[in-house]
VEXNU-638826 format. One record per residue (C-alpha): residue number from 1; x negated, y, z negated. Coordinates in steps of 0.25 Angstrom, whole numbers. Layout:
BEGIN
(site NUM; (X; Y; Z))
...
***
This chain:
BEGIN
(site 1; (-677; -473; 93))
(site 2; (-667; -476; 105))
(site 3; (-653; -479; 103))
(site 4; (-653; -490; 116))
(site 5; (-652; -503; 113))
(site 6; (-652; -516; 122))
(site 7; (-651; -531; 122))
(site 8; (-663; -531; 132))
(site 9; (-676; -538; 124))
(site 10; (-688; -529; 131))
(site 11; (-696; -540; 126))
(site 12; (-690; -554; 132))
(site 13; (-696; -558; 142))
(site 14; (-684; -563; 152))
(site 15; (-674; -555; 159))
(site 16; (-664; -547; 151))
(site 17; (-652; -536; 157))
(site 18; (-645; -528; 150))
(site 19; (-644; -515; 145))
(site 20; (-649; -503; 137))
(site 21; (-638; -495; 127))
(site 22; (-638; -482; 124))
(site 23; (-627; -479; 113))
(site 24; (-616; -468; 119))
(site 25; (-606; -464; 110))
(site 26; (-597; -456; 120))
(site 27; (-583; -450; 120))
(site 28; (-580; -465; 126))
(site 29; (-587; -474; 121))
(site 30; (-591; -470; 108))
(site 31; (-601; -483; 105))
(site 32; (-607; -485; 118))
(site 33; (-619; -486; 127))
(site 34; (-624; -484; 139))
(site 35; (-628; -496; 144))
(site 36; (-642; -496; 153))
(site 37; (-644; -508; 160))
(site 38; (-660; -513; 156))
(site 39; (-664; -526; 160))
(site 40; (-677; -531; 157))
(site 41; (-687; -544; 164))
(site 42; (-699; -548; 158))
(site 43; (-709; -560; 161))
(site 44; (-723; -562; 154))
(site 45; (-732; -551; 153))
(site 46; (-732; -539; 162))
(site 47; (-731; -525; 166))
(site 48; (-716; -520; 160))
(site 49; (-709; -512; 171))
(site 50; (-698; -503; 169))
(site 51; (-689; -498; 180))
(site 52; (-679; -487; 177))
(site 53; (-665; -484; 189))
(site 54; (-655; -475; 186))
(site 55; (-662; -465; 179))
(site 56; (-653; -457; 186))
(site 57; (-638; -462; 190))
(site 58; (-638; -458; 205))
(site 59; (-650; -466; 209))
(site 60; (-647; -481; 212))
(site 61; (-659; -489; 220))
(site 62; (-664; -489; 208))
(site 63; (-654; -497; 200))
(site 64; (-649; -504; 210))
(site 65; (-664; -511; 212))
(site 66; (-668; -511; 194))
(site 67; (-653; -519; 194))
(site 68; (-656; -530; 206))
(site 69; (-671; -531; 198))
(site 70; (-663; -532; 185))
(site 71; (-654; -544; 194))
(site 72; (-666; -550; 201))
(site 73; (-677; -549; 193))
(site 74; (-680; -564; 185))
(site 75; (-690; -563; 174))
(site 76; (-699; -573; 180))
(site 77; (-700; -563; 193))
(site 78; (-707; -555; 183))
(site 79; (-721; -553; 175))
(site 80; (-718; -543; 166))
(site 81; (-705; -535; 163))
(site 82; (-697; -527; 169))
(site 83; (-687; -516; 162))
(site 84; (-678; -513; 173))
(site 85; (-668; -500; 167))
(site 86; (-657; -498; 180))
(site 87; (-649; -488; 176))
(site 88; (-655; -480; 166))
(site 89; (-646; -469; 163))
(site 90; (-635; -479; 166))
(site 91; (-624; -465; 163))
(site 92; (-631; -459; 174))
(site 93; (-630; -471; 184))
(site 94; (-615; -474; 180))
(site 95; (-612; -458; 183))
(site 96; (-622; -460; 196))
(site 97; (-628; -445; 190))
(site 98; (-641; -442; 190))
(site 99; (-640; -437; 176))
(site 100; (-632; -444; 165))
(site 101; (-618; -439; 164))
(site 102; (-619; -442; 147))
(site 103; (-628; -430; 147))
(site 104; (-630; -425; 161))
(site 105; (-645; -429; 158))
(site 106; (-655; -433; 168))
(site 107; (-664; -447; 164))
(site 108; (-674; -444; 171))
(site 109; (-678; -430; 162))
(site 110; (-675; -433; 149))
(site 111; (-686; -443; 147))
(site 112; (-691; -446; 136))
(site 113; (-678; -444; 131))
(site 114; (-671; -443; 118))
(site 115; (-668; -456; 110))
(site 116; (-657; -447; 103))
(site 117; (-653; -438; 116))
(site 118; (-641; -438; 126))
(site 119; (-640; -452; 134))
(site 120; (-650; -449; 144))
(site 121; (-660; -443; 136))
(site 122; (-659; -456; 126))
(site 123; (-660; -466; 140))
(site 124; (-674; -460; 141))
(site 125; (-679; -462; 128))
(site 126; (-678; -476; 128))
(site 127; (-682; -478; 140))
(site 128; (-694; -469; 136))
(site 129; (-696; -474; 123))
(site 130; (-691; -490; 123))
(site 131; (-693; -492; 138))
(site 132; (-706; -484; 142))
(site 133; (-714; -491; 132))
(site 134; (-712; -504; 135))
(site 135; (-716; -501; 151))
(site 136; (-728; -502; 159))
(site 137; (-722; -498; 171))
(site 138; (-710; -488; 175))
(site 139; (-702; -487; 190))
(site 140; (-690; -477; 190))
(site 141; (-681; -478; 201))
(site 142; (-675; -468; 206))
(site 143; (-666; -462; 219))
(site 144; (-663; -449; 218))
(site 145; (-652; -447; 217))
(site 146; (-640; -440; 222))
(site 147; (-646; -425; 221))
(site 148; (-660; -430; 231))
(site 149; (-664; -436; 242))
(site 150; (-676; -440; 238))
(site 151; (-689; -449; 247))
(site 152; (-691; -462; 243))
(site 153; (-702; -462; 232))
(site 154; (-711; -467; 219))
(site 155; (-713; -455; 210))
(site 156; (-724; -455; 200))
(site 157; (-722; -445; 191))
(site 158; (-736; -438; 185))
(site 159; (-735; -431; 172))
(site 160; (-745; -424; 163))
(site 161; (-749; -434; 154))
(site 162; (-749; -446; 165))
(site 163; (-761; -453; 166))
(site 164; (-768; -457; 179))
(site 165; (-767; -472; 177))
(site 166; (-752; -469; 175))
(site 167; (-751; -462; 187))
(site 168; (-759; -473; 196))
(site 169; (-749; -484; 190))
(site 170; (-738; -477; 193))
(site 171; (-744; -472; 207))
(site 172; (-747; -486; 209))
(site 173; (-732; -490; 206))
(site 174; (-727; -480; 215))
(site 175; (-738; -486; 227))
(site 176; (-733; -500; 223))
(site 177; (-716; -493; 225))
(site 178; (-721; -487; 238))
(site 179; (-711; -477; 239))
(site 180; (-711; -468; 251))
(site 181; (-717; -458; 241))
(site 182; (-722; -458; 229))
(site 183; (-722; -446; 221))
(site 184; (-730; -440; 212))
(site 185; (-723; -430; 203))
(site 186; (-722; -424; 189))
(site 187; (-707; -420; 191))
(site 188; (-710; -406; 192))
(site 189; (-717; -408; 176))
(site 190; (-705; -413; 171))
(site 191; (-709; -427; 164))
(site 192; (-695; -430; 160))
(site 193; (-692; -442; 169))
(site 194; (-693; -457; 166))
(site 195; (-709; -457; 173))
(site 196; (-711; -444; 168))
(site 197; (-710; -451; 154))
(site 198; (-716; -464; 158))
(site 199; (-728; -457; 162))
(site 200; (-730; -449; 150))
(site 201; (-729; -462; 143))
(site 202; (-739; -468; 154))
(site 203; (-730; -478; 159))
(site 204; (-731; -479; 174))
(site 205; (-720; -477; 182))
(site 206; (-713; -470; 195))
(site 207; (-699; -466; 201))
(site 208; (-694; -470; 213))
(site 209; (-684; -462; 221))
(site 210; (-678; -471; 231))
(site 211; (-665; -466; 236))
(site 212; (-657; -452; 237))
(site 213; (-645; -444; 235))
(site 214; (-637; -455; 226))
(site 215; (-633; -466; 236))
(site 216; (-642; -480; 236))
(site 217; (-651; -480; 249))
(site 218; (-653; -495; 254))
(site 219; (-667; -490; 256))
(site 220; (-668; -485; 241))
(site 221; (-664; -498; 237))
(site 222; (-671; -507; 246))
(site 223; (-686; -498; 244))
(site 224; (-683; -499; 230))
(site 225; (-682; -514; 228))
(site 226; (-694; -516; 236))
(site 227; (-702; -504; 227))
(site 228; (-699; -509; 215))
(site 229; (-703; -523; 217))
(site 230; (-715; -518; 223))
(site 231; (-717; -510; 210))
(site 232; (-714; -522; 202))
(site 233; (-723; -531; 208))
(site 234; (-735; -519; 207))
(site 235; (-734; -520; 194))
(site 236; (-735; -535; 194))
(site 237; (-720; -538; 188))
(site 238; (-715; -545; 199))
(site 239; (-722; -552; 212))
(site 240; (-712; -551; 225))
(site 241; (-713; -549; 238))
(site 242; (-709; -534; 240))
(site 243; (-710; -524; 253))
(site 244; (-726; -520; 255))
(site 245; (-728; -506; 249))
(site 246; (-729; -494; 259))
(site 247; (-738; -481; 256))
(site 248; (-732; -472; 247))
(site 249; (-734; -459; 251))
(site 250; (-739; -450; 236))
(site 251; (-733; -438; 237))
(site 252; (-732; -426; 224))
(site 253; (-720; -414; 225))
(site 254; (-729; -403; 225))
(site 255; (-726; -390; 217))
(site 256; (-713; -383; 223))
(site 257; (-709; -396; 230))
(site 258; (-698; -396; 223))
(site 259; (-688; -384; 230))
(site 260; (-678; -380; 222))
(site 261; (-665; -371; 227))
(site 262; (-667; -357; 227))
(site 263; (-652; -355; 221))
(site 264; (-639; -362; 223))
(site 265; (-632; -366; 236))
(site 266; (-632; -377; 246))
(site 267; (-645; -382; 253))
(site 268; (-647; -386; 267))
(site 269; (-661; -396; 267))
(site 270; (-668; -394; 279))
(site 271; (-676; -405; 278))
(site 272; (-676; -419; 274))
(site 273; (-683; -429; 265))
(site 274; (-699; -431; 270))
(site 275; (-700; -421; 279))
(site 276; (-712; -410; 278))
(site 277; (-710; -397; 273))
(site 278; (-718; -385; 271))
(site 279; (-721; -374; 262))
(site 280; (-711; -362; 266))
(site 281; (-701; -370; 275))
(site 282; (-686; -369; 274))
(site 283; (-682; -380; 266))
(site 284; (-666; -377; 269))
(site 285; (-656; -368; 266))
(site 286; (-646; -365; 253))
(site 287; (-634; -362; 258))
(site 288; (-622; -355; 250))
(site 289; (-612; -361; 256))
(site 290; (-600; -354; 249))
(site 291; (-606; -341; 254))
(site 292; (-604; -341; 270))
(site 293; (-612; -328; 272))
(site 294; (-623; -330; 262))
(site 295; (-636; -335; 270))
(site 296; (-642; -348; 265))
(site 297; (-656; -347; 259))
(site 298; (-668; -352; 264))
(site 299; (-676; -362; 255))
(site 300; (-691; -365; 258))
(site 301; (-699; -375; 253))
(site 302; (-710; -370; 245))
(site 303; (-722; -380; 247))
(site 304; (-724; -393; 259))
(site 305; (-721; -406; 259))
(site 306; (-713; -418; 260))
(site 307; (-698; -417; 254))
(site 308; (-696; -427; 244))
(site 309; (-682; -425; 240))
(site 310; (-670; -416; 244))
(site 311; (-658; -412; 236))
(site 312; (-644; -420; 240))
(site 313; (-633; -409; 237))
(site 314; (-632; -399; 245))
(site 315; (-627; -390; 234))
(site 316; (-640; -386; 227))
(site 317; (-642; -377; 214))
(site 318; (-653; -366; 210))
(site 319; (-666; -375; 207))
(site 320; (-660; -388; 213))
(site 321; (-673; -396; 221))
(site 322; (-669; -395; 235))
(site 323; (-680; -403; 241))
(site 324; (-693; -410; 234))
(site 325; (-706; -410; 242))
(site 326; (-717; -420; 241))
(site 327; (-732; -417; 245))
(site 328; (-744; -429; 247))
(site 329; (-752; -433; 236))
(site 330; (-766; -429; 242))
***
């Protein structure tokens, strides 16, 4: 039922670039599209791979490795295919946003989507519904972006209806991408994401983070050249030479990991990314800075454990996460 249309044959074996088009009738272009670069590789039989950057605009390892794959890649590297989508919500990436500025909607919680919603919500249908089905395998990457510092990892996102050989092949990918963590989370039950989706239709997959706070790490990009092609010769598409895998160390965010600010203001971290932290302890301070006499207030963390990710602006807003904690997998 999608509106998108493209030159690119799913079917042909070969190597094929180009792009998606979503018709946008907009104040200045009234029979446009926004075009999404999509590039497909295919060779004999084998597992089809999709892999997905720019789900949000302010995330860039991402793109920058899909669009060397897309550069670098010759069919007969390959045995299988591989559906490589850069810059998925390409308005997004243009306005380096993390939501789109056609509809100020985020990509990453709309899925499945609407075939007749705003841009974004349309974006995720198709994907959902003409990409998804064609997969055996899904790698999301992500940095996140200019509102986190976030550590390196692989997320594996666990839902209600996902089923354990799903969860091991997807574990086993995230073993295979041998991030610093990987994480095992349900997104605080919200299934709306791009895994969240693939896993309620049993496509295994993962989310990397591999950067922070909006720039592009040489780090980011270097671990996530070497990830993906670790990943992509697990699932036996490619056969390389890549970097030896270290031990990913399994990790879940436990219930109140997430701390959210108390009310509006300014807040002064205390602690940095990896350290330990425990129930009760100050986690910082939220300051009103246009207030000289007014004391700032104390936040404590409310459970233990290793913090995963940390907000970037210092401005923060009632309910905004300050901080993400991470506990072992036992």
């Amino acid at each position: 039922m999608s509106t998108v249309f493209s030159e690119i044959d799913f079917n042909r074996q070969g190597k094929q670039v180009g792009f998606a088009h979503l018709p946008l009738s907009a104040h200045n272009d009234a029979w446009g599209t926004i075009a999404m670069p999509l590039a497909v590789i295919a060779n004999g039989s084998g597992p089809t791979v999709l892999i997905t950057g720019g789900i949000h605009g302010d995330e860039y390892e991402g793109p920058i490795i899909i669009n060397e794959l897309i550069r670098d890649l010759t069919a007969d590297q390959l045995q299988g295919r591989l559906i490589l989508l850069p810059c998925a919500n390409t308005p997004a990436v243009r306005a380096s946003m993390r939501v789109s500025p056609l509809d100020n909607k985020n990509l990453a919680r709309v899925f499945p989507g609407n075939p007749w919603g705003t841009p974004t919500e349309q974006i995720a249908a198709w994907i959902h519904d003409a990409i998804f089905p064609l997969c055996d395998f899904y790698l999301d990457l992500h940095s996140g972006g200019s509102s986190l510092f976030i550590a390196e990892s692989a997320q594996v996102v666990v839902t209600d209806e996902l089923s354990p050989q799903v969860r091991e092949q997807s574990e086993a990918m995230a073993r295979a991408f041998a991030a610093t963590l990987t994480v095992v989370t349900n997104n605080m039950g919200d299934p709306r994401t791009s895994c969240g989706a693939a896993a309620n239709l049993g496509l295994p997959a993962i989310a990397a983070e591999m950067g922070w706070n909006g720039s592009v790490s040489p780090r980011g990009v270097t671990r996530t050249r070497a990830a993906v092609a670790r990943v992509l010769n697990h699932l036996g598409l490619i056969t390389s030479e890549t970097p030896p895998a270290e031990a990913s160390q399994q990790v879940f965010i436990p219930a109140g990991g997430n701390l959210l600010s108390p009310g509006d203001g300014w807040f002064e971290p205390l602690h940095n990314i990896g350290d330990q932290v425990s129930a009760g302890e100050l986690a910082g301070w939220l300051h009103r800075l246009t207030e000289p006499t007014a004391q700032p207030q104390a936040v404590h963390f409310t459970t233990g454990g290793q913090i995963y990710s940390q907000r970037t602006f210092g401005a923060t807003a009632q309910g905004n996460s300050l901080a993400v904690l991470v506990q072992d997998v036992k």
